[in-house]
ChimeraX commands (.cxc) that place a marker at each C-alpha (Angstrom):
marker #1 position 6.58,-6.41,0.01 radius 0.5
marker #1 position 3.63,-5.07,2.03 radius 0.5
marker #1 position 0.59,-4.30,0.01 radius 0.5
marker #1 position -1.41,-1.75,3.22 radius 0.5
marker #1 position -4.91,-0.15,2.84 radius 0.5
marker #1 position -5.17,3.63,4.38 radius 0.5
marker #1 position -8.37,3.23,6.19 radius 0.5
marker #1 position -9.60,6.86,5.19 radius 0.5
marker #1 position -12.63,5.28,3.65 radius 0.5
marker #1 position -13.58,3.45,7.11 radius 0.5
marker #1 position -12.46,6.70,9.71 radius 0.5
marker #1 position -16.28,6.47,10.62 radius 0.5
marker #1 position -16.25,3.21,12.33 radius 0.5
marker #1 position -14.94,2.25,15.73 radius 0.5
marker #1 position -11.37,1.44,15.50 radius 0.5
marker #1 position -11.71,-2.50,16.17 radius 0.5
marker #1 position -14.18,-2.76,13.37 radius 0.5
marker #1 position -12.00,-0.71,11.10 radius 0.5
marker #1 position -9.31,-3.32,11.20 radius 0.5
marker #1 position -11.71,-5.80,11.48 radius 0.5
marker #1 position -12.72,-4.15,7.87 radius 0.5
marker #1 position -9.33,-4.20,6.44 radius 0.5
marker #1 position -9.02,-7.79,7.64 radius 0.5
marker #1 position -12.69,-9.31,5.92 radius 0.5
marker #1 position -11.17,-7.15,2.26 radius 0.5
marker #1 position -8.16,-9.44,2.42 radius 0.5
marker #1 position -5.79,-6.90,3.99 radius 0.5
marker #1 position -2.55,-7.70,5.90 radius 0.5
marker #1 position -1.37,-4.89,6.47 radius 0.5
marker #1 position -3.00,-1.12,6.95 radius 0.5
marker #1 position -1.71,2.19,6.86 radius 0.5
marker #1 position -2.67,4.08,10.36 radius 0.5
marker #1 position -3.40,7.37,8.89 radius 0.5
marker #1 position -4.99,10.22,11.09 radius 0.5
marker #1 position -8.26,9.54,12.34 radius 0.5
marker #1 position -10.18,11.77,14.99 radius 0.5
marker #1 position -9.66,9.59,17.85 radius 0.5
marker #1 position -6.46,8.55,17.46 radius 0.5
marker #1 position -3.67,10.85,15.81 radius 0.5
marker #1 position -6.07,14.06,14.53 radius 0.5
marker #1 position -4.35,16.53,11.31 radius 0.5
marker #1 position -2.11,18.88,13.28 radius 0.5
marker #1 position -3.06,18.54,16.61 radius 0.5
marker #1 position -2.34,16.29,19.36 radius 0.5
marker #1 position -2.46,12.04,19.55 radius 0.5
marker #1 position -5.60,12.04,21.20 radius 0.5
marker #1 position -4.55,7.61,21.70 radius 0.5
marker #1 position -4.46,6.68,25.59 radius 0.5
marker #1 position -3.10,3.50,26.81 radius 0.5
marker #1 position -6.21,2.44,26.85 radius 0.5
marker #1 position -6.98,3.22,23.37 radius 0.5
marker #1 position -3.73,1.95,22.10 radius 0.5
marker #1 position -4.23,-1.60,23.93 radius 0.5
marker #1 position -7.47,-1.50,22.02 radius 0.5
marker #1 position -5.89,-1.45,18.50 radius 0.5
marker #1 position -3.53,-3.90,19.43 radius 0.5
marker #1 position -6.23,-5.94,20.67 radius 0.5
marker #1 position -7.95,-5.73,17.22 radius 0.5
marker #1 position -4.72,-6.51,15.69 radius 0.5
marker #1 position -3.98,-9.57,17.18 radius 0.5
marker #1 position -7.85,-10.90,16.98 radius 0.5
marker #1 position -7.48,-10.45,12.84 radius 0.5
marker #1 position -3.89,-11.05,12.56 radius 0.5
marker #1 position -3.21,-7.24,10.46 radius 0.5
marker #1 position -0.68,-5.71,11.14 radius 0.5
marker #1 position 0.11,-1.94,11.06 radius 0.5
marker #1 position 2.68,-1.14,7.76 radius 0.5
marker #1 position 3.22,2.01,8.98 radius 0.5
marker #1 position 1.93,5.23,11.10 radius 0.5
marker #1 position 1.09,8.35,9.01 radius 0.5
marker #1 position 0.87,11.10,11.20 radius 0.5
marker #1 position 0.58,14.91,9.60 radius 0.5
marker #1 position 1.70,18.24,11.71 radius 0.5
marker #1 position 3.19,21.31,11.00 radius 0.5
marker #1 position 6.76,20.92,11.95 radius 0.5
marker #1 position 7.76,22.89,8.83 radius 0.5
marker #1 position 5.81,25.72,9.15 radius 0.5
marker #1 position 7.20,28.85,9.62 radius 0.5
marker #1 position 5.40,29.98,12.96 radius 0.5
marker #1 position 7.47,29.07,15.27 radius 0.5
marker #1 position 5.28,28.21,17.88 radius 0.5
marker #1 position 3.17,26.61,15.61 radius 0.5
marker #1 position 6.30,24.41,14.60 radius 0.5
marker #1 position 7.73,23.97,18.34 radius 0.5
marker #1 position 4.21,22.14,19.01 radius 0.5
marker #1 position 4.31,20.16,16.19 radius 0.5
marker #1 position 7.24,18.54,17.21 radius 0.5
marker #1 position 5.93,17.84,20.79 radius 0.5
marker #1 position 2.87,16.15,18.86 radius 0.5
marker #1 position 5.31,14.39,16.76 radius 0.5
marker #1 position 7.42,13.27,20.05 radius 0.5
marker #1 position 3.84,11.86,21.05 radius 0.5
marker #1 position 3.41,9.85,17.73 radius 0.5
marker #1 position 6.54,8.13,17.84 radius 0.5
marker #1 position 5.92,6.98,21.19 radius 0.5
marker #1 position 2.64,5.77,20.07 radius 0.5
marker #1 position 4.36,3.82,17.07 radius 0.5
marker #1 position 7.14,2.22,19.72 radius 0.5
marker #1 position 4.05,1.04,21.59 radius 0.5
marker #1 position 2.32,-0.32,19.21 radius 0.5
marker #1 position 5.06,-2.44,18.19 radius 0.5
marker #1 position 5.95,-0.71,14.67 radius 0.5
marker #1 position 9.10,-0.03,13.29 radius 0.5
marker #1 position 7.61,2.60,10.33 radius 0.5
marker #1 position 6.15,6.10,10.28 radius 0.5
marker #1 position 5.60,8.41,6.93 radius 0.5
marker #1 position 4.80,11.46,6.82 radius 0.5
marker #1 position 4.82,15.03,4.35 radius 0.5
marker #1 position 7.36,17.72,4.06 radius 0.5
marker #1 position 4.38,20.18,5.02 radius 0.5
marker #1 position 5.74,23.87,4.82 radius 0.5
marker #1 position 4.83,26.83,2.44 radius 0.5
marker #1 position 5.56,26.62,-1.29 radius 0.5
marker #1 position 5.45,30.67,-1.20 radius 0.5
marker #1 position 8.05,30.59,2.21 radius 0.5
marker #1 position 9.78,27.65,0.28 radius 0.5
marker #1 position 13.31,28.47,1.94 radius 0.5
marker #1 position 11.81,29.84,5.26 radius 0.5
marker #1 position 10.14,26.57,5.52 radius 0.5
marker #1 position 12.68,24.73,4.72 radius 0.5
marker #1 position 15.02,26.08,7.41 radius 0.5
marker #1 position 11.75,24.71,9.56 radius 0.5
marker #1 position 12.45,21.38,8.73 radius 0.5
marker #1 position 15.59,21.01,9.20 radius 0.5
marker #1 position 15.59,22.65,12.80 radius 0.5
marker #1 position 12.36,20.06,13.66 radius 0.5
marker #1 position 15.12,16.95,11.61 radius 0.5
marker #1 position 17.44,18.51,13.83 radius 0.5
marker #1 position 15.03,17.62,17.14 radius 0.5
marker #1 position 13.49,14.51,16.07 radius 0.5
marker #1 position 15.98,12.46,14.53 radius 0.5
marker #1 position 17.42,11.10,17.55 radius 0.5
marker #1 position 14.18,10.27,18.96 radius 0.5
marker #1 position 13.48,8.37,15.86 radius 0.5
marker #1 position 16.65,7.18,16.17 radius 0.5
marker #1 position 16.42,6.06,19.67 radius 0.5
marker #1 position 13.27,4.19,19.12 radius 0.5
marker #1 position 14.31,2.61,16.09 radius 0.5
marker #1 position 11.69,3.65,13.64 radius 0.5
marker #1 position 12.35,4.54,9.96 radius 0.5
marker #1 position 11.06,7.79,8.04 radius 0.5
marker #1 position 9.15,7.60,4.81 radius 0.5
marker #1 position 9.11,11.19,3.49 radius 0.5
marker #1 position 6.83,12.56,0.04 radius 0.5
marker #1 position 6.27,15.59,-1.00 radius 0.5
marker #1 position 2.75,17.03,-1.22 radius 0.5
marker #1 position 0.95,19.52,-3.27 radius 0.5
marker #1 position 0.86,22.58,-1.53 radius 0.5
marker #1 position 4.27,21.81,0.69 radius 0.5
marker #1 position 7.40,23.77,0.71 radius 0.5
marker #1 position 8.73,20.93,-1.71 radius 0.5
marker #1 position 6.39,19.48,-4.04 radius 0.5
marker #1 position 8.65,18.51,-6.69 radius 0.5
marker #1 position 9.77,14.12,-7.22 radius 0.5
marker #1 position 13.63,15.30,-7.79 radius 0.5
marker #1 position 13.83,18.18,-4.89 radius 0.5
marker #1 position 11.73,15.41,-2.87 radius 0.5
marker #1 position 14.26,12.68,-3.53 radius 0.5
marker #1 position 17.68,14.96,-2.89 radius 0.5
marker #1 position 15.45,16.37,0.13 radius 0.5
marker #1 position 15.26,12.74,1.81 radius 0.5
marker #1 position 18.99,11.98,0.59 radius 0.5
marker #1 position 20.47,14.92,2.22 radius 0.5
marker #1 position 19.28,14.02,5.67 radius 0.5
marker #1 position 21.59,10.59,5.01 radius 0.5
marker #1 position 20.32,7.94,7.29 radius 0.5
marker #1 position 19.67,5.16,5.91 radius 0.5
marker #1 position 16.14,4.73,7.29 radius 0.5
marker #1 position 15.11,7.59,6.25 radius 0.5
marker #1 position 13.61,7.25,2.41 radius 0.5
marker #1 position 11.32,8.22,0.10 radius 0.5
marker #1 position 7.05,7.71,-0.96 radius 0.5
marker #1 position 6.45,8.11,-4.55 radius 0.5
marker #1 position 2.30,8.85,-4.05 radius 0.5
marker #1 position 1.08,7.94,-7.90 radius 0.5
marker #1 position -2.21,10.61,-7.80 radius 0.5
marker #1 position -0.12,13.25,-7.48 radius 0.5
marker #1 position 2.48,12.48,-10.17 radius 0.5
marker #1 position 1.35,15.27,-12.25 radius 0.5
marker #1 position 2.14,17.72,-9.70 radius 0.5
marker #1 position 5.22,15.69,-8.81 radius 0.5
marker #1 position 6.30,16.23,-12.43 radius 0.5
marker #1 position 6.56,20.30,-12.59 radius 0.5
marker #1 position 6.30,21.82,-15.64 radius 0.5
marker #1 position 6.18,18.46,-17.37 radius 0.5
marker #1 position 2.85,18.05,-19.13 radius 0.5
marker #1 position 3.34,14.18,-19.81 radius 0.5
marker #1 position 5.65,12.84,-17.46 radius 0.5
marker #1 position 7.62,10.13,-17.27 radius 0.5
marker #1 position 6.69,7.79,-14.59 radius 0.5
marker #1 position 8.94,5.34,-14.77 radius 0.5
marker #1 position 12.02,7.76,-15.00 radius 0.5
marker #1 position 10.59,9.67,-12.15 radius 0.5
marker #1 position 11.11,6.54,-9.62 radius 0.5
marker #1 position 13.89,6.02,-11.04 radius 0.5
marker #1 position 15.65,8.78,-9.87 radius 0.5
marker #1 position 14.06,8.01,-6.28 radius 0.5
marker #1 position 16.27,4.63,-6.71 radius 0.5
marker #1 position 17.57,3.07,-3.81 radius 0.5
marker #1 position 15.84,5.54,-1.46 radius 0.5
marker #1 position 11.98,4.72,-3.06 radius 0.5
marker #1 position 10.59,2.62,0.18 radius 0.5
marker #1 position 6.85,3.56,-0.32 radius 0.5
marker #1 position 4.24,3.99,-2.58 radius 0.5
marker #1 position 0.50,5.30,-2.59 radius 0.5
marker #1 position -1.80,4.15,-5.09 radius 0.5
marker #1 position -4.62,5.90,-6.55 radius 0.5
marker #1 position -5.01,7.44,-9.78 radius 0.5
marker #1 position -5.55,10.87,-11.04 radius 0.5
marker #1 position -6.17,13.37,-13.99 radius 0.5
marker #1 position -4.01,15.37,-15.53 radius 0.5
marker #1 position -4.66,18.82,-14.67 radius 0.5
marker #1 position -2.88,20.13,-17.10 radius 0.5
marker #1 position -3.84,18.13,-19.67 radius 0.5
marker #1 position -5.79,19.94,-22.78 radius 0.5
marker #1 position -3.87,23.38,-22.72 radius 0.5
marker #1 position -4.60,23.96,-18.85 radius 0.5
marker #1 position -8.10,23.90,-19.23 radius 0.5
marker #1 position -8.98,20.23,-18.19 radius 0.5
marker #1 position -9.96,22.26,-14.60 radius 0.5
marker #1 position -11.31,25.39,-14.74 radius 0.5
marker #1 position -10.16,26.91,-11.76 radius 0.5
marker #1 position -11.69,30.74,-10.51 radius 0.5
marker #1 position -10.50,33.36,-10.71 radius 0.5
marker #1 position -8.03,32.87,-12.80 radius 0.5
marker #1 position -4.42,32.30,-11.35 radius 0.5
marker #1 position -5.51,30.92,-8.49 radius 0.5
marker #1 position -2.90,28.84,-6.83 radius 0.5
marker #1 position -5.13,26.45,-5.18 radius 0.5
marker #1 position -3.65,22.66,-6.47 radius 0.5
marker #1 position -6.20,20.08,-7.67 radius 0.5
marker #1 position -5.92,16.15,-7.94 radius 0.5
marker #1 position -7.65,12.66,-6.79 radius 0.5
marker #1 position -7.25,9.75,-5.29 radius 0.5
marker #1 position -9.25,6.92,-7.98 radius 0.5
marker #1 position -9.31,3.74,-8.24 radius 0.5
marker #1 position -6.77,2.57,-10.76 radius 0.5
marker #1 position -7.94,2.97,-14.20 radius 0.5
marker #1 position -10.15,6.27,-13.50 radius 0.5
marker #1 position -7.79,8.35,-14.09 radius 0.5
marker #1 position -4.42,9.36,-16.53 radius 0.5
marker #1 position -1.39,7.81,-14.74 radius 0.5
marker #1 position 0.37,5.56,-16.62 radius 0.5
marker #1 position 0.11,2.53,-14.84 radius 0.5
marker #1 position 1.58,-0.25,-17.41 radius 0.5
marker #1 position 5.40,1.61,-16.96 radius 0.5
marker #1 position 4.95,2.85,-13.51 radius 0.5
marker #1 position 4.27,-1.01,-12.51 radius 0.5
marker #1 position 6.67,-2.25,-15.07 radius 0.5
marker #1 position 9.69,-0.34,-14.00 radius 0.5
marker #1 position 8.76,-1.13,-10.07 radius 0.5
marker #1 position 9.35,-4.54,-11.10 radius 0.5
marker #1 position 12.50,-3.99,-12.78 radius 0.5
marker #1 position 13.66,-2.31,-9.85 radius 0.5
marker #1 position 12.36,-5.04,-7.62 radius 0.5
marker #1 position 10.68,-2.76,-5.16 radius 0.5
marker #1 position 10.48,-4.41,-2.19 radius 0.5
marker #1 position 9.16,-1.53,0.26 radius 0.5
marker #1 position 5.49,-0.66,1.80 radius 0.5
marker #1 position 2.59,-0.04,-1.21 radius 0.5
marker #1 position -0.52,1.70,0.19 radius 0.5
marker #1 position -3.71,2.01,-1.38 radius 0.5
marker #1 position -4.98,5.29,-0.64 radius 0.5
marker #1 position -8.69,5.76,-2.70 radius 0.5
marker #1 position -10.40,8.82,-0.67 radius 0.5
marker #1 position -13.18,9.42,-3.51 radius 0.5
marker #1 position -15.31,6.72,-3.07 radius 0.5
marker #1 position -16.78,6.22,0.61 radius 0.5
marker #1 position -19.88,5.28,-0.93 radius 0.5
marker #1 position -18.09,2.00,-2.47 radius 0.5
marker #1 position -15.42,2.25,-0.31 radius 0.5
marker #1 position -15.45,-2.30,0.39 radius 0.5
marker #1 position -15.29,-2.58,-3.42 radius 0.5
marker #1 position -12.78,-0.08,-4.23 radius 0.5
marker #1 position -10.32,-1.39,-1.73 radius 0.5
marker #1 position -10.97,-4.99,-3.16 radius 0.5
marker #1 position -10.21,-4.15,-6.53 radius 0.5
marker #1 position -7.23,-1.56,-5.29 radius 0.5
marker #1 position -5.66,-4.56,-3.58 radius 0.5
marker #1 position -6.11,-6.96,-6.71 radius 0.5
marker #1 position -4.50,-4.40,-8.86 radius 0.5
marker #1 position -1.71,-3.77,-6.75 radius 0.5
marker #1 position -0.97,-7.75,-6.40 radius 0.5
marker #1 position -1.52,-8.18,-10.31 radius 0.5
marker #1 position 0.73,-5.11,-11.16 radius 0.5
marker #1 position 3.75,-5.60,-8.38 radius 0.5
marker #1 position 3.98,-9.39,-8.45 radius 0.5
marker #1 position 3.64,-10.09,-11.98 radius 0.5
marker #1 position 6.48,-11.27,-13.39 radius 0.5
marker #1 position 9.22,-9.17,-14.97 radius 0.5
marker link #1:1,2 radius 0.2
marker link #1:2,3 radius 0.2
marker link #1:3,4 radius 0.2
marker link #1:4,5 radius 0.2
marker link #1:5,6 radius 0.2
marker link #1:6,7 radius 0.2
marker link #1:7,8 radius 0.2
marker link #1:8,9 radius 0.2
marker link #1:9,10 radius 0.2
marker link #1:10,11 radius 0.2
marker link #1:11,12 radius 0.2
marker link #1:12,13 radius 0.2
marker link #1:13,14 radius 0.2
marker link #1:14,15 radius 0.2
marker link #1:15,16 radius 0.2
marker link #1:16,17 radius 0.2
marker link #1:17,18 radius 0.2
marker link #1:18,19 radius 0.2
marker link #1:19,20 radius 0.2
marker link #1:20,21 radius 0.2
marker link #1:21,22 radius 0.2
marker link #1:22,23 radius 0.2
marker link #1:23,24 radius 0.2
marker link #1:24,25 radius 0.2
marker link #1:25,26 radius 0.2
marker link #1:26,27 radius 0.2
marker link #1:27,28 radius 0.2
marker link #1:28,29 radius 0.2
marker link #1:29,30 radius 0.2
marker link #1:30,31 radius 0.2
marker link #1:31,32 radius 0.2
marker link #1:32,33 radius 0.2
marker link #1:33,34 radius 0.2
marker link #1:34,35 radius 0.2
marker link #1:35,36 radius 0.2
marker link #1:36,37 radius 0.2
marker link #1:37,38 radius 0.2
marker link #1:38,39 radius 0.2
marker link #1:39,40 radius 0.2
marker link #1:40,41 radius 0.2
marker link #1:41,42 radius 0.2
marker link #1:42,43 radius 0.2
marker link #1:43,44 radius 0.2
marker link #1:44,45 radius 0.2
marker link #1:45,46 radius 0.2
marker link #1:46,47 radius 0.2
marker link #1:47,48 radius 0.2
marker link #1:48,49 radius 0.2
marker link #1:49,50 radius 0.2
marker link #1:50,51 radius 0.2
marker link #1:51,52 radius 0.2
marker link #1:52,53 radius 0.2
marker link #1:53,54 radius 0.2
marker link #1:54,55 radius 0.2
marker link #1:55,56 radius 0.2
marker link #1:56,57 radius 0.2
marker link #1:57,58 radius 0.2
marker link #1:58,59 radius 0.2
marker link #1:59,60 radius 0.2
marker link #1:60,61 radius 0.2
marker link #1:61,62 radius 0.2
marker link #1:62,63 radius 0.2
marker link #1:63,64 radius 0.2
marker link #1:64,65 radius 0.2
marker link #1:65,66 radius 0.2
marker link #1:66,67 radius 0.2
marker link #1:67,68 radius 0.2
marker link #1:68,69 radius 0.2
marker link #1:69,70 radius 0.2
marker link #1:70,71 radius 0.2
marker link #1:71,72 radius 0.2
marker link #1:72,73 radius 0.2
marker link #1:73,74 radius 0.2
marker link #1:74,75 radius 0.2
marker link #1:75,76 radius 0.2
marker link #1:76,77 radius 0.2
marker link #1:77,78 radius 0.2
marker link #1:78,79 radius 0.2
marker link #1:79,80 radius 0.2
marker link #1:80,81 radius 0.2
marker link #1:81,82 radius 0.2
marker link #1:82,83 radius 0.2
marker link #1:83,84 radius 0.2
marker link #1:84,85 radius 0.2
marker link #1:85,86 radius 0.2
marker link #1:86,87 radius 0.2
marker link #1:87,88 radius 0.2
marker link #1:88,89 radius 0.2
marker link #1:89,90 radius 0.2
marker link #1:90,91 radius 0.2
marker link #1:91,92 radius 0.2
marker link #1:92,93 radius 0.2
marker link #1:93,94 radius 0.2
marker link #1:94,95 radius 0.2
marker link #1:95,96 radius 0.2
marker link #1:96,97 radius 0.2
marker link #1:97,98 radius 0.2
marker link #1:98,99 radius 0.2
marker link #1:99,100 radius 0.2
marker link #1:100,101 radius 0.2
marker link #1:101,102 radius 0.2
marker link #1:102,103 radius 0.2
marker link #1:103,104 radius 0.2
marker link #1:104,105 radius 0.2
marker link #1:105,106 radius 0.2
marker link #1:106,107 radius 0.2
marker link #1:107,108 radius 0.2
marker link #1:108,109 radius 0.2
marker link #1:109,110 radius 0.2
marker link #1:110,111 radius 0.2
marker link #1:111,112 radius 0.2
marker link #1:112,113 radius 0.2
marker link #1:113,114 radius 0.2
marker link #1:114,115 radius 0.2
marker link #1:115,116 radius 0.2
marker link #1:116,117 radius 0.2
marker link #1:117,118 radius 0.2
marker link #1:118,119 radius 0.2
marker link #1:119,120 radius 0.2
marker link #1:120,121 radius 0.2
marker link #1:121,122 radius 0.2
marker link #1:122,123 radius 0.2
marker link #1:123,124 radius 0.2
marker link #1:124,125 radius 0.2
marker link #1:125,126 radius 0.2
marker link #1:126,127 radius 0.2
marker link #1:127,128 radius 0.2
marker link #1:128,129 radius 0.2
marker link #1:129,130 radius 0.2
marker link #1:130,131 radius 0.2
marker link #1:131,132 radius 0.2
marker link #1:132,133 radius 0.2
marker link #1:133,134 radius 0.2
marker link #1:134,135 radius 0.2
marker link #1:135,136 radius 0.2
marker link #1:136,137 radius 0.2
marker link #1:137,138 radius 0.2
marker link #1:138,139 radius 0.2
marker link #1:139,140 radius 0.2
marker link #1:140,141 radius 0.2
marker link #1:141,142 radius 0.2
marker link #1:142,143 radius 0.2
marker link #1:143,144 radius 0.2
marker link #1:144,145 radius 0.2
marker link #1:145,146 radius 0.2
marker link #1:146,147 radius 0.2
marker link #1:147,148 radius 0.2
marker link #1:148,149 radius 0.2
marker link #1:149,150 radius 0.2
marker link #1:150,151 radius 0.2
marker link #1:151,152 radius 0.2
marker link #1:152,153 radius 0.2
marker link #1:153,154 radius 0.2
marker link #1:154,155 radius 0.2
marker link #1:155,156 radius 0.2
marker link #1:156,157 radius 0.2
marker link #1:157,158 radius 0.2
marker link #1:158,159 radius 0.2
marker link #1:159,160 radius 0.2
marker link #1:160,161 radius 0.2
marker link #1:161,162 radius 0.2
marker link #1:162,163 radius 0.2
marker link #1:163,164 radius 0.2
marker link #1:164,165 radius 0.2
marker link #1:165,166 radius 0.2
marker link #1:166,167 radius 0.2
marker link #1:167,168 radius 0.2
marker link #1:168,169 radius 0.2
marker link #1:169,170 radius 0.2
marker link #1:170,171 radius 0.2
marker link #1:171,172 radius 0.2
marker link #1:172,173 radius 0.2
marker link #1:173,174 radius 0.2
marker link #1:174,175 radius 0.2
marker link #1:175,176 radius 0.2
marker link #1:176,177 radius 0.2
marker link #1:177,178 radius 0.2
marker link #1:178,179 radius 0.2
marker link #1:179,180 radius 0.2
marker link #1:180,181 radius 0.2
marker link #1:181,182 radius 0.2
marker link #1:182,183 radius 0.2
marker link #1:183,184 radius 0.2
marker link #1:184,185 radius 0.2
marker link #1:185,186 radius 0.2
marker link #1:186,187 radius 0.2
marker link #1:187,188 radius 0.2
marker link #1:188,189 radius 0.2
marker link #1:189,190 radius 0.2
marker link #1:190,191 radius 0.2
marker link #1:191,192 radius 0.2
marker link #1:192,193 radius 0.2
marker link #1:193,194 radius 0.2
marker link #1:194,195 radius 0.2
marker link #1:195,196 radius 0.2
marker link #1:196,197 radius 0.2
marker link #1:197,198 radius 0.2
marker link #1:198,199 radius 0.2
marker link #1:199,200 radius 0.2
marker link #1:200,201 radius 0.2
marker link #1:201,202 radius 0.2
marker link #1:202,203 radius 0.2
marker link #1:203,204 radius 0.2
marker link #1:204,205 radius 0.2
marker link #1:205,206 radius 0.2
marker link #1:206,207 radius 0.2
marker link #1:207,208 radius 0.2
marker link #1:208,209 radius 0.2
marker link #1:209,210 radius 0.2
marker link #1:210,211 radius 0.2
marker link #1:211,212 radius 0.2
marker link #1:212,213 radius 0.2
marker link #1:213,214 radius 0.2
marker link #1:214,215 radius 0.2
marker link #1:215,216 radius 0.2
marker link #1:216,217 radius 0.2
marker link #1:217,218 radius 0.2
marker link #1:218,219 radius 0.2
marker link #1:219,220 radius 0.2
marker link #1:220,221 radius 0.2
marker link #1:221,222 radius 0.2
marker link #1:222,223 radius 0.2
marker link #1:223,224 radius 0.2
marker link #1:224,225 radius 0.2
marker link #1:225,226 radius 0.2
marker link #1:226,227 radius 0.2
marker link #1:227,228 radius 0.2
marker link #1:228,229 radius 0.2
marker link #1:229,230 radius 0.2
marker link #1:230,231 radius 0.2
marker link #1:231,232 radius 0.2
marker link #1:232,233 radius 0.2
marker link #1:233,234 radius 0.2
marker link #1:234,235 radius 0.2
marker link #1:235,236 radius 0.2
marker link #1:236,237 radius 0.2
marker link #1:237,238 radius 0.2
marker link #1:238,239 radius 0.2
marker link #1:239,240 radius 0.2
marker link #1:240,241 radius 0.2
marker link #1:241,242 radius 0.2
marker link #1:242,243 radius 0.2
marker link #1:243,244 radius 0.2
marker link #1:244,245 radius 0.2
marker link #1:245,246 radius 0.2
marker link #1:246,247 radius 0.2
marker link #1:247,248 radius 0.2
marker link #1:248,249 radius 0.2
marker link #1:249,250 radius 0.2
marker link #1:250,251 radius 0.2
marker link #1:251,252 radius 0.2
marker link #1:252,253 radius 0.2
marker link #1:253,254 radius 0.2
marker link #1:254,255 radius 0.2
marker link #1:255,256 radius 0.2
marker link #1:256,257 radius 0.2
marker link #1:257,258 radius 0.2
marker link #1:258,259 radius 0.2
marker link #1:259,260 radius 0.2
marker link #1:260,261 radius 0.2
marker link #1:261,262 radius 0.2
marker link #1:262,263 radius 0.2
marker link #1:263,264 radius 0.2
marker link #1:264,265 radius 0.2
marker link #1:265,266 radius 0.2
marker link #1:266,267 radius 0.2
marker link #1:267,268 radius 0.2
marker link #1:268,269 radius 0.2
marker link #1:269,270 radius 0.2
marker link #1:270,271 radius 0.2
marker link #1:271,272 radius 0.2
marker link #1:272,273 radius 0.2
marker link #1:273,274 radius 0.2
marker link #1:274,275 radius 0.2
marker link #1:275,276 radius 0.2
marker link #1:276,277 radius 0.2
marker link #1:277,278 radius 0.2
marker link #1:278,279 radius 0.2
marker link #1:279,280 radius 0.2
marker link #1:280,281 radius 0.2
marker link #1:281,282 radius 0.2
marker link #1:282,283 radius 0.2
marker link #1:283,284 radius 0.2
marker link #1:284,285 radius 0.2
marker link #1:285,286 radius 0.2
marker link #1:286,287 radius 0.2
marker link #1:287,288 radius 0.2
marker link #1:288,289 radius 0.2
marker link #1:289,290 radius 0.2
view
């Protein structure tokens, strides 16, 4: 198993001292998610060689290594231009990844939830384009879905990723948004919910969250009224409602075995003891015993 930190919390600092960060928590592994100077949301890598050698240089000087390489475009929106350069930036990431030496990128289903089957159609033209490049450079696909995608559901997410059939192409189960992940459901069930992801669950994210639709609907007050803006968090573990005891419990019985990131974003103020506590809590609640 590879326990990662998403460096969010650090995207200020220079990239060798972010690592260098992730290293002095008691990191092996990090999650290269976008960062301004590297792989920006929806726009081009702006990573050179030069910038590239220097991450690899930081690598080697701590001994991290990169999990995986979380890039986000809109290759299933339905502009298509919009979606035509996403997949030339996405072309651009995966040669990145190959150069860097890693064998793992994740990413979101992206889309719009009101153009749900227009967007959809998206995705499977960019799957259509990009598989063999993945393919080609040997790197695997970690897909979740996200609040606000074209699929935002854990069951439509999981036969989403196991219609595409390759075998290294799977599925992130992201714990803060489990109660958007659940539907209708006002009290999910975690542990049933990666179940069904099964064999294909290769990644998790780990934060907490709140129920927003705990106490009638009215836990968030959103205006005006029927918005359909989505709301959660990423907290430390315990700050919020998941239920963490059979979430952890029935990873263990399944004896995952895959990439588990912590992802806190709500705390740059205390980001260094955050991710120290994230990473004890993910050791104490995957490696316990069964």
């Amino acid at each position: 198993m590879k326990i990662a930190l998403d460096p969010t919390p650090f995207r200020h600092l220079p990239l060798a001292e972010m690592v260098r960060t992730a290293a002095e928590l008691g990191y092996e592994y990090i999650e290269l998610s976008p960062r301004e100077d590297f792989m920006p949301f929806f726009v081009h890598p702006r990573a050179d060689s030069a910038r590239v050698a220097e991450l690899k240089a930081a690598l080697k000087e701590t001994g991290v290594r990169i999990a995986s390489v979380l890039p986000l475009y809109r290759w299933s929106g339905p502009d298509e231009d919009e979606r035509q350069a996403a997949v030339r930036y996405w072309k651009r990431a995966i040669e990145i990844t190959a150069e860097l030496g890693v064998d793992q990128m994740n990413s979101e289903f992206n889309g719009r939830p009101e153009r749900a089957a227009e967007s959809e159609a998206q995705f499977w033209r960019s799957m259509e384009e990009l598989l063999p490049v993945f393919e080609r450079e040997g790197i695997g696909l970690n897909l979740e879905p996200h609040p606000d995608d074209f699929c935002e559901e854990n069951r439509p997410g999981v036969d989403l990723v196991r219609a595409i059939d390759k075998p290294w192409v799977n599925y992130v189960y992201c714990a803060p948004h489990t109660f958007h992940l659940a539907g209708d459901e006002v009290y999910p069930d975690v542990a049933e919910m990666l179940g069904y992801a099964g064999d294909k669950l290769a990644h998790l994210h780990l934060a907490d969250s709140f129920n927003f639709k705990g106490s009638g609907g009215l836990r968030y007050i959103l205006n005006p009224p029927g918005t359909p803006a989505r709301i959660h968090q990423h907290l430390d573990i315990g700050q919020g409602e998941v239920d963490w005891d059979a979430f952890f419990a029935k990873l263990r019985r399944m004896d995952f075995d895959g990439i588990a990131t912590v992802a806190v974003f709500a705390w740059d103020e205390r980001a260094h003891e955050s991710c120290a506590y994230m990473l004890e809590q993910a050791k104490r609640g995957l490696l316990a015993p069964v």
